[in-house]
ZAKEVEX-556078 format. One record per residue (C-alpha): residue number from 0; x, z, y. Coordinates in steps of 0.2 Angstrom, whole numbers, m for minus. Layout:
BEGIN
(NUM; (X; Z; Y))
...
END
This chain:
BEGIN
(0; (97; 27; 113))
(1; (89; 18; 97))
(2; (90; 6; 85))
(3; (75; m4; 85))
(4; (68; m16; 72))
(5; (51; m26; 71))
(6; (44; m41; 59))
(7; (29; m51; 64))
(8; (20; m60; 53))
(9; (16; m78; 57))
(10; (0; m80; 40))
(11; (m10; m65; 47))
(12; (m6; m56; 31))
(13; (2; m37; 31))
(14; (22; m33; 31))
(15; (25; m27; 13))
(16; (28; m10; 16))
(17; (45; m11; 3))
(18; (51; m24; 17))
(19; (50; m11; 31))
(20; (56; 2; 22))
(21; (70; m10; 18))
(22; (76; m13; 37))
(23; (75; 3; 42))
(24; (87; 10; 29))
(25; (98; m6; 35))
(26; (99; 6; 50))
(27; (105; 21; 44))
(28; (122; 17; 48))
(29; (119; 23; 66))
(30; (115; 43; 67))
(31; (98; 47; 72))
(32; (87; 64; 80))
(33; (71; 55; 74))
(34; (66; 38; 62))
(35; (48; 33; 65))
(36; (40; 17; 61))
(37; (22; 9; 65))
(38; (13; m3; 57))
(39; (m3; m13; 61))
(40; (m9; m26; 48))
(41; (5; m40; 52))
(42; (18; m32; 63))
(43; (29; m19; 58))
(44; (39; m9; 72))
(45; (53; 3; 69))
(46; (67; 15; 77))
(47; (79; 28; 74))
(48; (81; 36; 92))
(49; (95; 46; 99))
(50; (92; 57; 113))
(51; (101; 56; 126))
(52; (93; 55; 143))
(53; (81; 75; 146))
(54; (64; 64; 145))
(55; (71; 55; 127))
(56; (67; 73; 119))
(57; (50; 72; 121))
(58; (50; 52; 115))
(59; (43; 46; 100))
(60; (45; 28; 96))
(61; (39; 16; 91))
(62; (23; 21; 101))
(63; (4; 13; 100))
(64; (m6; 16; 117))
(65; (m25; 13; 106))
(66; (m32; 12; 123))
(67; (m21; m3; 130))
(68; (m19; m10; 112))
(69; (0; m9; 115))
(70; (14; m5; 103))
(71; (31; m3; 110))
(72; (51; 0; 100))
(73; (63; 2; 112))
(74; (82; 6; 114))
(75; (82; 7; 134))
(76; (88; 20; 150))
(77; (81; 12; 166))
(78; (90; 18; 183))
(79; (78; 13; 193))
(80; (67; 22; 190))
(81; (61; 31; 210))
(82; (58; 12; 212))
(83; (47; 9; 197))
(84; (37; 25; 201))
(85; (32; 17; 216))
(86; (29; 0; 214))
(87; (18; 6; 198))
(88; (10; 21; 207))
(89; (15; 33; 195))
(90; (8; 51; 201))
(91; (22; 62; 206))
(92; (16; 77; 194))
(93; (20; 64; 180))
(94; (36; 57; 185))
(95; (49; 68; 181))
(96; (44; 69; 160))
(97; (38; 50; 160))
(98; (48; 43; 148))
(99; (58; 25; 150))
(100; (48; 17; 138))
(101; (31; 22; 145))
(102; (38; 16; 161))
(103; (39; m3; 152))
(104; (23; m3; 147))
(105; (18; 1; 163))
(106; (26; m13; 172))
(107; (21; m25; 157))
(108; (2; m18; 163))
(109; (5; m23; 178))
(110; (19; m38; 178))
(111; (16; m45; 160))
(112; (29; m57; 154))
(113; (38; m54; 173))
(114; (40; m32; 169))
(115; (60; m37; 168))
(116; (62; m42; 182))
(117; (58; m27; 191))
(118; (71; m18; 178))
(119; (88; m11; 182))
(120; (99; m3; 169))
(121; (103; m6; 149))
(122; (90; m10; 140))
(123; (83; m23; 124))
(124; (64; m18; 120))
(125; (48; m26; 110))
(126; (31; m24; 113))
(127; (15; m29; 102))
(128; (2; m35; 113))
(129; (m13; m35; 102))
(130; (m25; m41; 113))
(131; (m15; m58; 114))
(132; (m10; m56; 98))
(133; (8; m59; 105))
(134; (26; m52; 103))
(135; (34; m51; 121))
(136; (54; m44; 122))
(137; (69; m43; 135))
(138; (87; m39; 135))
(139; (95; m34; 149))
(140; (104; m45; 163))
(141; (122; m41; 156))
(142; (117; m41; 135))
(143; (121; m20; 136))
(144; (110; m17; 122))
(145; (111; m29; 107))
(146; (96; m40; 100))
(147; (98; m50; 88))
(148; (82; m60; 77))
(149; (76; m70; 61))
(150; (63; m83; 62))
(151; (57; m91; 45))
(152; (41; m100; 41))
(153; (32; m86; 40))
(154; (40; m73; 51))
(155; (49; m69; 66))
(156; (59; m52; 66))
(157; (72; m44; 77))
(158; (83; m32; 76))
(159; (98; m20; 85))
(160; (108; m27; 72))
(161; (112; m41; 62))
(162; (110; m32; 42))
(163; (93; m28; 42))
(164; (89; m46; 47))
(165; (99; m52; 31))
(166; (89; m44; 20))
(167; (70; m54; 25))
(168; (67; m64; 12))
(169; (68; m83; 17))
(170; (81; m77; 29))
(171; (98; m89; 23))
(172; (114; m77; 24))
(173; (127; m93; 27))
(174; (139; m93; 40))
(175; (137; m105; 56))
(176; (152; m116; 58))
(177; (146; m118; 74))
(178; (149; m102; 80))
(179; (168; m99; 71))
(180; (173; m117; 79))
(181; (170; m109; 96))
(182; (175; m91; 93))
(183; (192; m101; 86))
(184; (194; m115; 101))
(185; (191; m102; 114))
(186; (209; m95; 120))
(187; (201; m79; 129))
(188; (191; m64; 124))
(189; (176; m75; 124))
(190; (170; m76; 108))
(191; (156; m91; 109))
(192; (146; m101; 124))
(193; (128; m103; 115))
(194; (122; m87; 115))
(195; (106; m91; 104))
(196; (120; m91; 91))
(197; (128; m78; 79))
(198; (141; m79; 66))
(199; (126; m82; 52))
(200; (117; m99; 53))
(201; (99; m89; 53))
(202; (103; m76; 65))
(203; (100; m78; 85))
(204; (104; m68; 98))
(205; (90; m64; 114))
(206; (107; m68; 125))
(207; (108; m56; 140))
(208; (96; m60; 154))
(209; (83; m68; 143))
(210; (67; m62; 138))
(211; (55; m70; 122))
(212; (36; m71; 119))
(213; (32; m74; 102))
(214; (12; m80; 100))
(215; (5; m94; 87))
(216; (20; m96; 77))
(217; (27; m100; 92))
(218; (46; m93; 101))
(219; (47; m96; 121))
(220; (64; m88; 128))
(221; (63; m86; 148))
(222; (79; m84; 159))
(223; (72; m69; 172))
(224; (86; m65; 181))
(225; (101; m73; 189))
(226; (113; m62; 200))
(227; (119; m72; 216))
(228; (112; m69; 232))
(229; (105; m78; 239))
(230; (115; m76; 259))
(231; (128; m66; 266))
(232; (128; m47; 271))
(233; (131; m46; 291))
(234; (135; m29; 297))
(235; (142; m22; 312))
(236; (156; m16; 307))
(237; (172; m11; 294))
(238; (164; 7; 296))
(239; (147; 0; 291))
(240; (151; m10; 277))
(241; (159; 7; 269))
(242; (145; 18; 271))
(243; (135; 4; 265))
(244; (146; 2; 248))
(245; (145; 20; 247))
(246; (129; 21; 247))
(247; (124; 10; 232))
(248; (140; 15; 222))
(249; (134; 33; 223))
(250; (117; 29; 218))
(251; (121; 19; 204))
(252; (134; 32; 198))
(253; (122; 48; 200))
(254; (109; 35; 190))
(255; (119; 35; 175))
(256; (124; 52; 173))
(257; (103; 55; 166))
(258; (108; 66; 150))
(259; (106; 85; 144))
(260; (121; 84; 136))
(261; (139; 82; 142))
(262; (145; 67; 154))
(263; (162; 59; 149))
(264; (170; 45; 157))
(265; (186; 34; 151))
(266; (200; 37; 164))
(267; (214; 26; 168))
(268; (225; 27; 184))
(269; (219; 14; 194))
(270; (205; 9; 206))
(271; (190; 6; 194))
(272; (189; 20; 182))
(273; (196; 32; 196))
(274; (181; 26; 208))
(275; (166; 31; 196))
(276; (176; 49; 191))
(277; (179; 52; 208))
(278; (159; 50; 215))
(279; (152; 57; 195))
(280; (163; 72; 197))
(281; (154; 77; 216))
(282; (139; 72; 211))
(283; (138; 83; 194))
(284; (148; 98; 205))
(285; (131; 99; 213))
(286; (123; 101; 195))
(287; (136; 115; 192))
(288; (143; 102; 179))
(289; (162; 97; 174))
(290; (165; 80; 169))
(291; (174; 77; 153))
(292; (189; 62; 154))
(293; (195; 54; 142))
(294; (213; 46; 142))
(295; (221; 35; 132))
(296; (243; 36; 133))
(297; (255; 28; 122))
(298; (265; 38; 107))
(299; (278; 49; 114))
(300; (292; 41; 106))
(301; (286; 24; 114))
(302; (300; 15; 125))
(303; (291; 5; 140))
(304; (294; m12; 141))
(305; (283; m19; 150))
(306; (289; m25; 171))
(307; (290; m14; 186))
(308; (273; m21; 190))
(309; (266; m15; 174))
(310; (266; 4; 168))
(311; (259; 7; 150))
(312; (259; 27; 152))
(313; (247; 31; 166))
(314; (246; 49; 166))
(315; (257; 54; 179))
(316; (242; 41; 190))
(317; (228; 49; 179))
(318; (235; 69; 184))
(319; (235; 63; 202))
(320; (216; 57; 203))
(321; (211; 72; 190))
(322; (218; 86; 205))
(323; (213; 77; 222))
(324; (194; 75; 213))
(325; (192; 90; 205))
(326; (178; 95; 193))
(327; (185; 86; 179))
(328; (191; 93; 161))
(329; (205; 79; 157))
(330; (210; 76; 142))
(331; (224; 62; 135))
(332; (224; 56; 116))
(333; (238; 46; 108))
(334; (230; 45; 91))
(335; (246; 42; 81))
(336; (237; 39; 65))
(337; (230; 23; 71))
(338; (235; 4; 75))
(339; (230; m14; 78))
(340; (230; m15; 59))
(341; (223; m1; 52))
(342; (206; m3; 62))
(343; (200; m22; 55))
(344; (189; m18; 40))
(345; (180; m5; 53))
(346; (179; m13; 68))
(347; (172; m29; 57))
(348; (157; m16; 48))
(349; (153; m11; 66))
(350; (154; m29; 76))
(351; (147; m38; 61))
(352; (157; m53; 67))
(353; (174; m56; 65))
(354; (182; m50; 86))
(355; (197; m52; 97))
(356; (201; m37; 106))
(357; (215; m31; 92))
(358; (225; m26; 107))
(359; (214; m9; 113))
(360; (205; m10; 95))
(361; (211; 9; 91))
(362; (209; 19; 106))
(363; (194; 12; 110))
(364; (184; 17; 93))
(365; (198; 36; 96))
(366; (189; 39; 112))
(367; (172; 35; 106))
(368; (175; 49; 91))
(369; (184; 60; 103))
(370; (167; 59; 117))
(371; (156; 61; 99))
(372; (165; 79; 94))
(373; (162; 85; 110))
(374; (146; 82; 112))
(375; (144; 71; 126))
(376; (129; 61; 131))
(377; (134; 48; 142))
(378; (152; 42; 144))
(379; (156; 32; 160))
(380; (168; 16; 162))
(381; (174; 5; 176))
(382; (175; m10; 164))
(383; (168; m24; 176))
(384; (176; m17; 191))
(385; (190; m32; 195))
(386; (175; m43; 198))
(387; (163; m29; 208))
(388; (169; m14; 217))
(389; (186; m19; 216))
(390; (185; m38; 221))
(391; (198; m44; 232))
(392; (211; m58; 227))
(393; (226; m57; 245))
(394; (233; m73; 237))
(395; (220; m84; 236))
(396; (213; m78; 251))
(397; (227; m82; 261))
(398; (227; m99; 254))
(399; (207; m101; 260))
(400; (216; m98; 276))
(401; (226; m109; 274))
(402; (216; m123; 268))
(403; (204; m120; 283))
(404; (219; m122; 295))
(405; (215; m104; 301))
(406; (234; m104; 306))
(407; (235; m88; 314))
(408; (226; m77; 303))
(409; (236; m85; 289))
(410; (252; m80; 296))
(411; (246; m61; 302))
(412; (240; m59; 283))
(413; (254; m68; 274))
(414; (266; m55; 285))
(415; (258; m41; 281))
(416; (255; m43; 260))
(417; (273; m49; 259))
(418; (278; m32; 271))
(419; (269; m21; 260))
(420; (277; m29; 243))
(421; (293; m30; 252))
(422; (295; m44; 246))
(423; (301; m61; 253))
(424; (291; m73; 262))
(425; (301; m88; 255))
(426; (295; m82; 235))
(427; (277; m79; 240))
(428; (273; m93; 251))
(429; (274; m110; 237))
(430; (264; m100; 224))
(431; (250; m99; 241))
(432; (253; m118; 243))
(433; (249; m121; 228))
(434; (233; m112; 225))
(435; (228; m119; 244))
(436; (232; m138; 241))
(437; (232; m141; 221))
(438; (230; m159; 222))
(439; (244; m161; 229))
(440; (253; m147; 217))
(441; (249; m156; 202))
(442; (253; m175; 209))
(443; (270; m165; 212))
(444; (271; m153; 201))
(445; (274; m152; 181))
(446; (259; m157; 172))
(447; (249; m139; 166))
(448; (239; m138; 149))
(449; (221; m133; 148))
(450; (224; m116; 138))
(451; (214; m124; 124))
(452; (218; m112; 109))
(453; (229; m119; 94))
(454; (221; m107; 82))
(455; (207; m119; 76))
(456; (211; m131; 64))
(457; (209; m149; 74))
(458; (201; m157; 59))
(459; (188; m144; 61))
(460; (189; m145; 80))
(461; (185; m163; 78))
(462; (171; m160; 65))
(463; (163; m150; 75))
(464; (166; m157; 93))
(465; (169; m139; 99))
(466; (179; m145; 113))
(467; (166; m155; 119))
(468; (153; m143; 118))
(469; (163; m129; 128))
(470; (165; m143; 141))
(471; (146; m146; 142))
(472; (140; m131; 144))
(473; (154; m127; 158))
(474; (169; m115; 149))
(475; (186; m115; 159))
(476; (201; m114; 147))
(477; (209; m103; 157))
(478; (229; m104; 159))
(479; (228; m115; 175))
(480; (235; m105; 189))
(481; (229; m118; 201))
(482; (210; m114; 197))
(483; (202; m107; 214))
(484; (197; m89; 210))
(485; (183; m88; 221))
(486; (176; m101; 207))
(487; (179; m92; 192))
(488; (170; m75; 201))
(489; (156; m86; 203))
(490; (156; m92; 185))
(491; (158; m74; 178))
(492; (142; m70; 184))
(493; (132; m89; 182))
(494; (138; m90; 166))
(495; (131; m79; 152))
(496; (144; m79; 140))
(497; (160; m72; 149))
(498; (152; m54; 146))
(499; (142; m52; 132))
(500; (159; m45; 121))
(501; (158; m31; 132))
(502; (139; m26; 131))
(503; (141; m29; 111))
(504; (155; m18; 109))
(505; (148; m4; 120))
(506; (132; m3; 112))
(507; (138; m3; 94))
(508; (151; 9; 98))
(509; (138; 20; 107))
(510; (124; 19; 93))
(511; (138; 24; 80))
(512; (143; 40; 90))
(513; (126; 43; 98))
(514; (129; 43; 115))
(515; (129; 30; 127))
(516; (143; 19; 137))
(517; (135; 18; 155))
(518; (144; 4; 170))
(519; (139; 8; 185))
(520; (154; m6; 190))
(521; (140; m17; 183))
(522; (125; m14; 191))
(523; (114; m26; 195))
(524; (113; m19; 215))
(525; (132; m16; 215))
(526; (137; m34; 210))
(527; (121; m42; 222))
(528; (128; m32; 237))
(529; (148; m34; 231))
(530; (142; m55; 230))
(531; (135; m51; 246))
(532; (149; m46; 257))
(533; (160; m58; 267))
(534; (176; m61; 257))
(535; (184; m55; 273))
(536; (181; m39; 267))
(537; (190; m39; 252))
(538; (205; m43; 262))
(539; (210; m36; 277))
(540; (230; m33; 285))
(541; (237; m41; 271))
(542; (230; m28; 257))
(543; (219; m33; 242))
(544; (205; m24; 237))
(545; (203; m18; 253))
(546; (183; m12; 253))
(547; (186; m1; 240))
(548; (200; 8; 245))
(549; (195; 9; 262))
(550; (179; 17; 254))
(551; (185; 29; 244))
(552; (194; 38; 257))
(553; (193; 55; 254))
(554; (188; 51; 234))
(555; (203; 46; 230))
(556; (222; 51; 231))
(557; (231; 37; 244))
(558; (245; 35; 230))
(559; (231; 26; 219))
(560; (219; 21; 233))
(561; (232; 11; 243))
(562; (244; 5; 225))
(563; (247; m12; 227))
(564; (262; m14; 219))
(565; (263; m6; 198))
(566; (245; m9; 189))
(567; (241; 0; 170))
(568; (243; m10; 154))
(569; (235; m3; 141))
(570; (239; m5; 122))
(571; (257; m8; 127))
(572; (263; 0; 112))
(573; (253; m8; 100))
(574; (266; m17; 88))
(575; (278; m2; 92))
(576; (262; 7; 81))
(577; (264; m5; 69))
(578; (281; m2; 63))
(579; (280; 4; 46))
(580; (265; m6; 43))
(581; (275; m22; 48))
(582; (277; m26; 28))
(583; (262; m28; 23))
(584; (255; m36; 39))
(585; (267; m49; 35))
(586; (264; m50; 19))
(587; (245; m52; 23))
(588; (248; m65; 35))
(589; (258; m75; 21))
(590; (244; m71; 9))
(591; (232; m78; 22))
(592; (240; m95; 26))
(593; (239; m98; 7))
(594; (223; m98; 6))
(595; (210; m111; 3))
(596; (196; m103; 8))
(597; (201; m103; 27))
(598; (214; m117; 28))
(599; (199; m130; 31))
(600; (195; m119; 50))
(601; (213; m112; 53))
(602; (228; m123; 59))
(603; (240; m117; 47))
(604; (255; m127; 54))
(605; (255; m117; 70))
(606; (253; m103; 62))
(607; (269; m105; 51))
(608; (278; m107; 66))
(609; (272; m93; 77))
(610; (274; m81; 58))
(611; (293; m87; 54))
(612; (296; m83; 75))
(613; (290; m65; 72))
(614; (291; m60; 55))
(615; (310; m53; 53))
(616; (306; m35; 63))
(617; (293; m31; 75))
(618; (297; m32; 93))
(619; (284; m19; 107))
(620; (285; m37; 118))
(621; (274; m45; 106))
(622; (260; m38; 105))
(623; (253; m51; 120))
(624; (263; m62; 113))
(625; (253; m81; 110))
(626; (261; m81; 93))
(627; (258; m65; 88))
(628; (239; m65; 94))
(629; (236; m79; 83))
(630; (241; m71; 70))
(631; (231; m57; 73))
(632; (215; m66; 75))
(633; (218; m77; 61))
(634; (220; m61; 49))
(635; (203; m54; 58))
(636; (193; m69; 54))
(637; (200; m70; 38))
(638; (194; m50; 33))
(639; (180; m57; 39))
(640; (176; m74; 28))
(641; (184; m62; 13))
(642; (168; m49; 16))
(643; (152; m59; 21))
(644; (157; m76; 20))
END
């Protein structure tokens, strides 16, 4: 909803008004309905607002309360808003217009340095306290909203994004090897484990979760908030558990659809996605409003290669949901003008870092534009689903059974899942052995590798002692499928850094196209009562997933609710895309290897490998290929020392 920028001033002495002016034009990248800034002697706040939500019209940020002696800059939609009206005693003749912002500064009235706690939704917001001659700022639990900061000698600033921090005197643009050797080392999406950290050596980040008190020339960051519960739900019933799912799905789906404008929402064909179209569509029917989806599907002359588990073009699933929900104006976009390869230099301007996600690159950034054109507000997503709503693993809970020697229950789920697959109970039943008794798998079975990535230079891996690092603070390199799951789901949501990507890409995505990506997979009551419920929930009669598609009977056509056996793929035709491009990404992936300037971080031996395996034609099987990924993220983090290294 706004990008926000603010310099304190440790020396007492004023912001030069040329520095001020300086950052906010560092944010006119991001469209804007208003720019305002405000300045008091040594601090500087500034914003350039979008509207989105009905009581952002009437906002004007940054705002000074002279009788409080507060100042606020906020980018920020709070969902729980009924909550906060109560707790804080607004008066009901002043709820419905009271902005979000003025709702933080009520609760930092009433809470002080504890106001996030009481918060639910996306937000990253500063306020001057000039009383206490103190800076006090939070981001929310998940790192929705960006928040990046300088500190120098003399001054502490912060920022939306990372530019305007670049151009503080005293502020040192290099990069922080830190950082690459942990964006390098780590095989998955996750792009580093200390979240304090950027890709520039004098650039922070507030990591998700955290909040930060500036006073004296001092910076305290506070962890508020962690997500476990803290004991099990214990209902009555299957029945019980439903209506209770239901009911805060529903309210954090109506929460987020807060906009005078147009609500979108991406739409694939499976459970996540289809669950929030299904409860936003009813719920904005009673608004007399339609609900605008947006679909990606592959190119039409695009031959599927992918299993018969797998399906990359989803709209014959996506048609299905769109006419049993109803209220929805569907839409489907190949965008044939764009590819893995074409997107780099534009993705790197937005992220400010050099990213992963090549794969989905282009028709994420096509539906953003699309939503833009059309004038929508608030566009929906499903994206932290697998580990919320739609939670439920059959196999490893089976092998739960197994290893707590509940026999019978074992056999009467094992039955059933491998009925319903039709497959054989002879294929299904070692790979359940394995995950229940893995000690005994791996004194028998071949020796697995940690799926430590072979991208980073191991001189530069050494130097650095990445490895050791990402041990420390607790990262699994994935690729051991005899890790418990019921682990892993824990660390998603212990450990900070498995998300943030998402959060980041969201927001600077949404800032450029003035609207706003809204999860209601990943809100903070969701996840606390999905973490809550008993794992025998998420598995019943030998079906996966099973709370939420018993829940969205009715919400849901049964050929997608009960699916267990094809899932989507998306940006399955990816190199397919790349076809007559293939030359000159070749020819840049040669051009890459030989050069100096990178060969110190990347590990240009493997690299040579995986390019002579792949460069003769391109093939649509690689692009989730190992050796074709490597590539891909080498040529993105060379763009990326090329430009701002």
């Amino acid at each position: 909803m706004s990008a926000i920028v603010g310099i304190h001033r440790f020396n007492h002495e004023p912001v030069p008004p040329e520095l001020g002016e300086r950052v906010m034009q560092a944010l006119r990248q991001y469209p804007a309905d208003y720019a305002l800034t405000w300045q008091d002697a040594d601090v500087f706040l500034g914003c350039r607002a979008q509207w989105i939500t009905p009581e952002s019209v009437h906002e004007r940020l940054p705002h000074y309360d002279a009788e409080r002696g507060l100042a606020i800059t906020a980018d920020a939609i709070l969902d729980n808003r009924e909550e906060l009206f109560e707790k804080l005693q607004v008066n009901p003749s002043e709820r419905s217009g009271m902005t979000d912002s003025a709702l933080i500064v009520l609760a930092y009235r009433k809470w002080g340095t504890d106001a996030p706690v009481h918060f639910i939704g996306d937000f990253a917001f500063f306020i001057w306290d000039e009383r206490n001659r103190a800076l006090f700022g939070a981001r929310d639990f998940s790192g929705n909203r960006t928040l990046y900061f300088a500190r120098t000698r003399e001054l502490f600033a912060f920022s939306t994004a990372i530019r305007p921090l670049l151009l503080i005197p005293g502020v040192d643009k290099g990069i922080n090897e830190q950082w690459l050797s942990e964006f390098l080392a780590i095989p998955t999406t996750t792009e580093c484990v200390d979240l304090f950290t950027t890709a520039y050596r004098s650039i922070g980040q507030i990591p998700p979760a955290h909040s930060v008190t500036v006073a004296d020339g001092e910076v305290k960051f506070t962890r508020y908030c962690t997500v476990l519960p803290e004991e099990k739900l214990k209902l009555k019933s299957n029945g019980d558990y439903e209506e209770a799912f239901r009911d805060v799905f529903r309210t954090a789906v109506t929460a987020r659809l807060r906009t005078h404008r147009k609500v979108g929402a991406y739409l694939s064909g499976g459970l996540d996605s289809g669950s929030v179209v299904s409860f936003a569509a009813k719920a904005l029917r009673e608004e007399n409003k339609r609900l605008h989806t947006y679909s990606y599907v592959p190119l039409d002359d695009f031959q599927d290669w992918t299993p018969k588990s797998r399906v990359a073009n989803e709209r014959q699933n996506i048609e299905s949901t769109v006419r049993h929900v109803g209220n929805i104006h569907d839409q489907y976009f190949d965008f044939p003008e764009m590819n893995p390869y074409t997107e780099v230099d534009d993705w790197l301007e937005l992220m400010e870092s050099p990213y992963k996600f090549y794969e989905n690159s282009y028709w994420l950034k096509g539906i953003y534009q699309k939503a833009n054109e059309e004038g929508v507000g608030v566009l929906l997503s499903g994206s932290r689903g697998n580990w919320s709503i739609s939670w439920g693993p059959a196999l490893d809970y089976q092998a739960d059974l197994l290893r707590r020697f509940k026999w019978l229950r074992f056999y009467q789920e094992f039955s059933l899942y491998t009925s319903n697959l039709g497959v054989k109970k002879s294929r299904v039943f070692p790979i359940v052995g394995k995950k229940a008794f893995p000690q005994v798998a791996r004194l028998f079975g071949p020796k697995e590798q940690p799926g430590i990535s072979k991208l980073i230079n191991p001189a530069f891996a050494e130097r650095t002692n990445v490895h050791g690092r990402l041990l420390d603070h607790g990262f699994d390199f994935f690729g051991n499928s005899l890790q418990n799951v019921y682990e892993i789901r824990k660390k998603q949501f212990e450990k900070l850094f498995y998300w943030t990507i998402t959060g980041t890409v969201g927001c600077k995505q949404s800032l450029r196209n003035a609207l706003w990506e809204r999860d209601a997979t990943n809100d903070l009551r969701v996840i606390r009562f999905c973490l809550s419920v008993p794992e025998d929930q998420f598995v019943q009669n030998g079906l996966d997933r099973n709370l939420i598609r018993r829940s969205t009977r009715d919400y849901l056509p049964d050929s997608i609710r009960l699916n267990q056996k094809v899932r989507g793929v998306q940006g399955a035709d990816g190199v397919h895309r790349l076809a007559s491009s293939w030359p000159s990404l070749v020819g840049e992936f040669r051009q890459l290897l030989k050069d100096p300037a990178v060969s110190e971080y990347l590990n240009v031996a493997e690299l040579t490998e995986s390019l002579n395996k792949i460069q003769r034609e391109p093939r649509p099987e690689w692009i989730f290929a190992a050796e074709f990924r490597m590539l891909m993220r080498s040529l993105i983090f060379y763009r990326f020392m090329k430009k701002f290294a």
